[in-house]
C-alpha positions in Angstrom: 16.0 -26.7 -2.1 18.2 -25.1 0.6 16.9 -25.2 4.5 13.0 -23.7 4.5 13.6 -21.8 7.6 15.1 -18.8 5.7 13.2 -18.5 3.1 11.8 -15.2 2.9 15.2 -13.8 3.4 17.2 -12.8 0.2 20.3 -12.7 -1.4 21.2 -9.4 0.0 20.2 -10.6 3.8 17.0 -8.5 3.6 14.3 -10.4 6.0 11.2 -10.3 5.0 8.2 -10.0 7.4 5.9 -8.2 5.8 2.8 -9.7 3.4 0.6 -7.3 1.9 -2.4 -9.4 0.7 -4.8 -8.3 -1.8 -8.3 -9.9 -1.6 -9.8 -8.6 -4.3 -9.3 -7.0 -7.4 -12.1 -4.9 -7.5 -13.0 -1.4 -6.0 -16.1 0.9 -6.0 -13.7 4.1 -6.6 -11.9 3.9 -10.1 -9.2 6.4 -9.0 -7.3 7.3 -12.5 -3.0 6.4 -11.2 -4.6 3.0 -10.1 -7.5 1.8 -12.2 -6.9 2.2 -16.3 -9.4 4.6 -17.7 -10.8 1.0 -20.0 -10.8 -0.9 -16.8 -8.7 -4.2 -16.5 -9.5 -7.9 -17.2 -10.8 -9.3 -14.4 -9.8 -12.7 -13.1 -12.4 -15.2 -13.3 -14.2 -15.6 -9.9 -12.5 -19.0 -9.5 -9.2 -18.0 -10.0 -9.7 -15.8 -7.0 -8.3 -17.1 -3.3 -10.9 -18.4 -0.8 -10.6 -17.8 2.6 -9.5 -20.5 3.3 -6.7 -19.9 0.4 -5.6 -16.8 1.6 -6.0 -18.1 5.6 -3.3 -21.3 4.1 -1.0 -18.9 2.6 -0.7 -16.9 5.2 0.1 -19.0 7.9 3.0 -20.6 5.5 4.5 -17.2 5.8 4.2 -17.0 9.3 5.5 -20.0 9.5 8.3 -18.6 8.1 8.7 -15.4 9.8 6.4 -13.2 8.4 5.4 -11.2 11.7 2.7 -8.0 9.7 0.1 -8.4 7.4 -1.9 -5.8 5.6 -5.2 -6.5 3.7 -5.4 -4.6 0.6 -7.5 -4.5 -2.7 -8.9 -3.2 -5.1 -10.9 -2.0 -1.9 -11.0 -5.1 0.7 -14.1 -3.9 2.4 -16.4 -5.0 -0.6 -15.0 -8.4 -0.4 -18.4 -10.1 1.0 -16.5 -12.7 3.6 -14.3 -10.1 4.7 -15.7 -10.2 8.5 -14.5 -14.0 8.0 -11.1 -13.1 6.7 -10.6 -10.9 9.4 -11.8 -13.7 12.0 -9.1 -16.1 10.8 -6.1 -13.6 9.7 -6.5 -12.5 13.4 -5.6 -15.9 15.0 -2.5 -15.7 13.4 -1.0 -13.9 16.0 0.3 -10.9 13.7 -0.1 -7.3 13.3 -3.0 -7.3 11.4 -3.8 -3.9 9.5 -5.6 -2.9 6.7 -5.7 -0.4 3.4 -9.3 1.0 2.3 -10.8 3.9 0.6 -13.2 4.5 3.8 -16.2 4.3 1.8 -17.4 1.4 3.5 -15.7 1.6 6.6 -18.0 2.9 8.7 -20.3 -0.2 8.4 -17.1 -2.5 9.5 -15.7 -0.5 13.2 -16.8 -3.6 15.3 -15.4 -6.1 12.9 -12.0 -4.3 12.6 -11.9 -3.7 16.2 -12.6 -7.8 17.0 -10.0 -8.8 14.7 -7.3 -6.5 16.7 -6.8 -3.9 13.5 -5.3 -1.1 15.4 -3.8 1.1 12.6 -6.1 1.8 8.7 -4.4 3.3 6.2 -6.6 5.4 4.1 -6.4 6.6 0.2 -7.7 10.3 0.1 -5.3 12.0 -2.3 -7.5 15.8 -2.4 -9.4 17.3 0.1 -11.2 19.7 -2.6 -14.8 17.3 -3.9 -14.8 18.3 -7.4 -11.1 17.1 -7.6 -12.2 13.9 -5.7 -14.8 13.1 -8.2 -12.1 13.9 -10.6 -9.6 11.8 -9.8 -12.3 8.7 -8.1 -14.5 8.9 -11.1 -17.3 8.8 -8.1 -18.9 11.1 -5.5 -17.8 9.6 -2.4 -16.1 12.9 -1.0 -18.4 13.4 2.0 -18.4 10.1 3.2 -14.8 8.9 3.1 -14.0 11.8 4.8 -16.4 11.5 7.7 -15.6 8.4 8.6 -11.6 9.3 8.9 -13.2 11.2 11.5 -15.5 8.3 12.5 -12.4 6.3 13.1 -10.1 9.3 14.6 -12.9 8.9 17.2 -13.0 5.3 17.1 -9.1 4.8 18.6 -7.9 3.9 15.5 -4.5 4.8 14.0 -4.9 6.5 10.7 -2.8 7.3 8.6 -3.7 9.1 4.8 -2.1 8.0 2.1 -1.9 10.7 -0.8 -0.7 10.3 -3.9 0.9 13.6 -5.2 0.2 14.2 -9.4 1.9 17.9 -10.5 -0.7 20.2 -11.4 -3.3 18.3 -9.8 -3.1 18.3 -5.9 0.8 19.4 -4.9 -0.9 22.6 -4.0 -2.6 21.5 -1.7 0.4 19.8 0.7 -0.1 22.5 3.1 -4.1 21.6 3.7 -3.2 18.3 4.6 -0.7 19.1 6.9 -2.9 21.4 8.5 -5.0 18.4 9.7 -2.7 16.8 11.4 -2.7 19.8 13.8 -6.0 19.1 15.8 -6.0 15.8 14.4 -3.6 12.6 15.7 -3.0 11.5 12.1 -0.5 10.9 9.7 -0.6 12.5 6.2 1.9 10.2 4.0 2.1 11.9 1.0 3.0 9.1 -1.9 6.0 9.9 -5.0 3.4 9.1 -7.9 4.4 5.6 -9.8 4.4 4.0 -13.0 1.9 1.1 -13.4 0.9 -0.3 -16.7 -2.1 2.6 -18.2 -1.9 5.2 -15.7 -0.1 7.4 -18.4 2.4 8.1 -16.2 5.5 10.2 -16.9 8.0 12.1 -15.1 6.6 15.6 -15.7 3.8 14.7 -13.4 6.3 13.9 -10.1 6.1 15.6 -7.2 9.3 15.1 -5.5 10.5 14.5 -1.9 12.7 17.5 -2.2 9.3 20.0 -3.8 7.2 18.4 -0.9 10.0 19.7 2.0 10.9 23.1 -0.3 7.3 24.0 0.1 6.8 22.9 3.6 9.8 24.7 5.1 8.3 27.6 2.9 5.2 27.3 5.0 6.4 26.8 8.2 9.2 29.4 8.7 8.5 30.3 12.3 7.8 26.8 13.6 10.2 24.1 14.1 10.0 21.5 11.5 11.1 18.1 13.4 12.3 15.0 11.7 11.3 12.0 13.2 13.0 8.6 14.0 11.8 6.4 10.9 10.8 3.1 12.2 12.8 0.2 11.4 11.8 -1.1 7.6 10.4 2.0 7.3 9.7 3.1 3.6 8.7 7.0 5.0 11.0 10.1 5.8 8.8 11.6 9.1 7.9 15.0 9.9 6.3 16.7 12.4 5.3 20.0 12.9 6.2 20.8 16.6 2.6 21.6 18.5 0.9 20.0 16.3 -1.4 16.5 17.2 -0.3 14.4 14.3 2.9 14.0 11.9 3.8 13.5 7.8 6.3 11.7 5.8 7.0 11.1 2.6 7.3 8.3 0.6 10.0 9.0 -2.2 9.7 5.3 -4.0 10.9 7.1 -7.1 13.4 9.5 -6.0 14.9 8.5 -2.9 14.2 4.5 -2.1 13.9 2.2 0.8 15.3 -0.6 -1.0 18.2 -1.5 1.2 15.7 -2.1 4.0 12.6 -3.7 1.9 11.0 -6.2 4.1 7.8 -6.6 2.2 5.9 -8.8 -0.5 3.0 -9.1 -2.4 0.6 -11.3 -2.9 -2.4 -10.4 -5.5 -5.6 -11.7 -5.2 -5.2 -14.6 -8.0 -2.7 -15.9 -5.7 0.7 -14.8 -7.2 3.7 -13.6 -5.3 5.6 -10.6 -5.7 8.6 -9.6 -4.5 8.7 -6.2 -5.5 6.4 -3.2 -6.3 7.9 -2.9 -9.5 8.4 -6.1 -10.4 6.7 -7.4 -13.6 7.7 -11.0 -12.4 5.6 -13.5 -10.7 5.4 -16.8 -8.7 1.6 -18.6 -8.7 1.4 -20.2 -5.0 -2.4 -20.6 -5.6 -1.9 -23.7 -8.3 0.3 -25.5 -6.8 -1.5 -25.0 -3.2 -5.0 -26.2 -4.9 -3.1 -29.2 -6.3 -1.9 -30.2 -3.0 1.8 -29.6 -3.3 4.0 -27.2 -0.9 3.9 -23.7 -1.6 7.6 -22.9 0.2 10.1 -23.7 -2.9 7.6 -21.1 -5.0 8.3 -18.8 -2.4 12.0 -19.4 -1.7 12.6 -19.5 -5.9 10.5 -15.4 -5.8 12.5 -14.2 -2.7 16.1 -15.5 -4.1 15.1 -13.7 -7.5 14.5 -9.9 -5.7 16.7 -7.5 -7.4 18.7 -5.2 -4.8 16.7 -1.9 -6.0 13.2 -1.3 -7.8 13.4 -4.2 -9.9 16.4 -3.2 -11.9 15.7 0.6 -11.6 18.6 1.7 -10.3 18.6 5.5 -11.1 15.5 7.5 -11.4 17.0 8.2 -15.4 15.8 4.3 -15.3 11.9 5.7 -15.5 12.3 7.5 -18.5 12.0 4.0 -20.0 9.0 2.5 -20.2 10.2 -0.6 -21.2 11.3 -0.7 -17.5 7.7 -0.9 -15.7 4.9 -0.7 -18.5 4.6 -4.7 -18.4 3.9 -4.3 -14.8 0.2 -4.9 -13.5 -1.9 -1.9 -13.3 -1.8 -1.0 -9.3 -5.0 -2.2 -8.9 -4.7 -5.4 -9.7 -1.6 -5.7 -7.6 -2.9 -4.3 -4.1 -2.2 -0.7 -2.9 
């Protein structure tokens, strides 16, 4: 194997210093573009990372470089040692932040705050509660969306993440940019994606270009600003001027990031992906219980990433399914 100390950066020079770690595969919402309307196998509970698994992994990869980690899920609140997780992620000496439904959240403010979590990411993709108990399969409406305002209060960052679905919730852009003008938050409105049995298919995409047609519709009298995209970034930023918070989209489908990717996966069975899309794998978790170094898996996954989407090159690419339907369904990957 080459020199470890470059590991996680590829054959097209892109550095990667960002780990999104699932912990669990699990979630108490069964939203239907994540979570298969049959459900998915589960792992067995011993083919799931400890704490101190995930804890080992980690600090390999900061080792190497990695300088952000996000915990993801399934939801990663209903993981019962998360307040232990937290505890030991945070010595690492990263940006520590976190992706959840807010469901729970409001029974974890103290432990988030002791671990350092400055910014939460939050999935809320309607603001209308019959949709939400459409789209969740639950009736959760009420108290995700008071604690978004339980942690606007708090000091938190937050930023919603909202998948847009065409003839389900595009009409309702407008609403959630309205928030953001007594509110400091960020409304990230999500290109919907293919993952293995959430019936995707084109005719359901809400594009980049719909998303700032109907915005600049809206807001003809004030000033539209685009924002400086931080570096890595895999959002186009928008503000509307006087207002508290910002947008952005996230265009995975129609207009990608890839030539800046910094980020991986790893699943909660302990597998590494180098790619959103990618329907290939490395197992650290084996190898790590068997007592042998994780780094060659790693370097082997990180050498192997394809310069865009996995091989999807053009968005013509999606029309076959061939291309993503052997992915995981996004739940067992980690939003």
């Amino acid at each position: 194997m080459k020199e470890t100390s470059n590991i996680l950066t590829d054959s097209f020079k892109r550095k990667h210093t960002y780990l999104r770690i699932s912990l669990i595969e699990r979630c108490n919402l069964k939203c239907t573009y994540c979570m298969p309307e049959e459900g998915i196998p589960l792992s067995p509970r011993n083919h799931l990372m400890s704490y101190e698994e995930i804890y080992t992994i980690a600090k390999t990869f900061v080792k190497h470089g990695v300088t952000k980690i996000r915990l993801t899920g399934g939801e990663p609140l209903i993981r019962k040692d998360i307040h232990v997780i937290l505890k030991k992620l945070s010595s690492l000496g990263v940006e520590l932040s976190i992706t959840t439904n807010a469901v729970l959240v409001h029974k974890y403010i103290d432990a988030l705050k002791d671990s350092g979590i400055k910014s939460i990411n939050v999935s809320l993709d309607t603001l209308n509660r019959e949709k939400f108990s459409q789209i969740t399969r639950r009736n959760e409406f009420e108290r995700v969306y008071q604690n978004i305002l339980l942690l606007i209060r708090e000091g938190f960052q937050v930023k919603i993440n909202s998948v847009l679905i065409k003839d389900f919730n595009e009409d309702e852009i407008i609403d959630f940019i309205e928030l953001t003008k007594k509110h400091p938050i960020t409304i990230r409105f999500i290109e919907f994606m293919p993952f293995n049995g959430n019936k995707w298919d084109m005719s359901k995409l809400v594009s980049y270009a719909q998303v700032i047609d109907r915005v600049h519709a809206k807001y003809s009298k004030e000033p539209i600003q685009r924002l400086q995209d931080a570096p890595n970034d895999t959002s186009k930023n928008y503000k509307v001027m006087g207002y508290q918070g910002s947008f952005s989209v996230i265009s995975s489908v129609t207009n990608p990031f890839c030539d800046s990717c910094n980020r991986i996966r790893l699943t909660a069975n302990g597998r590494l992906k180098n790619c959103l899309f990618s329907d290939g794998e490395e197992d650290l978790l084996t190898p790590l219980r068997n007592g042998k170094e994780i780094e060659p898996m790693i370097y082997k996954l990180i050498q192997g990433k394809k310069k865009i989407r996995n091989g999807m090159e053009t968005i013509e690419s999606f029309q076959e399914p061939e291309s993503h339907n052997q992915n995981r369904s996004m739940i067992a990957i980690g939003g």
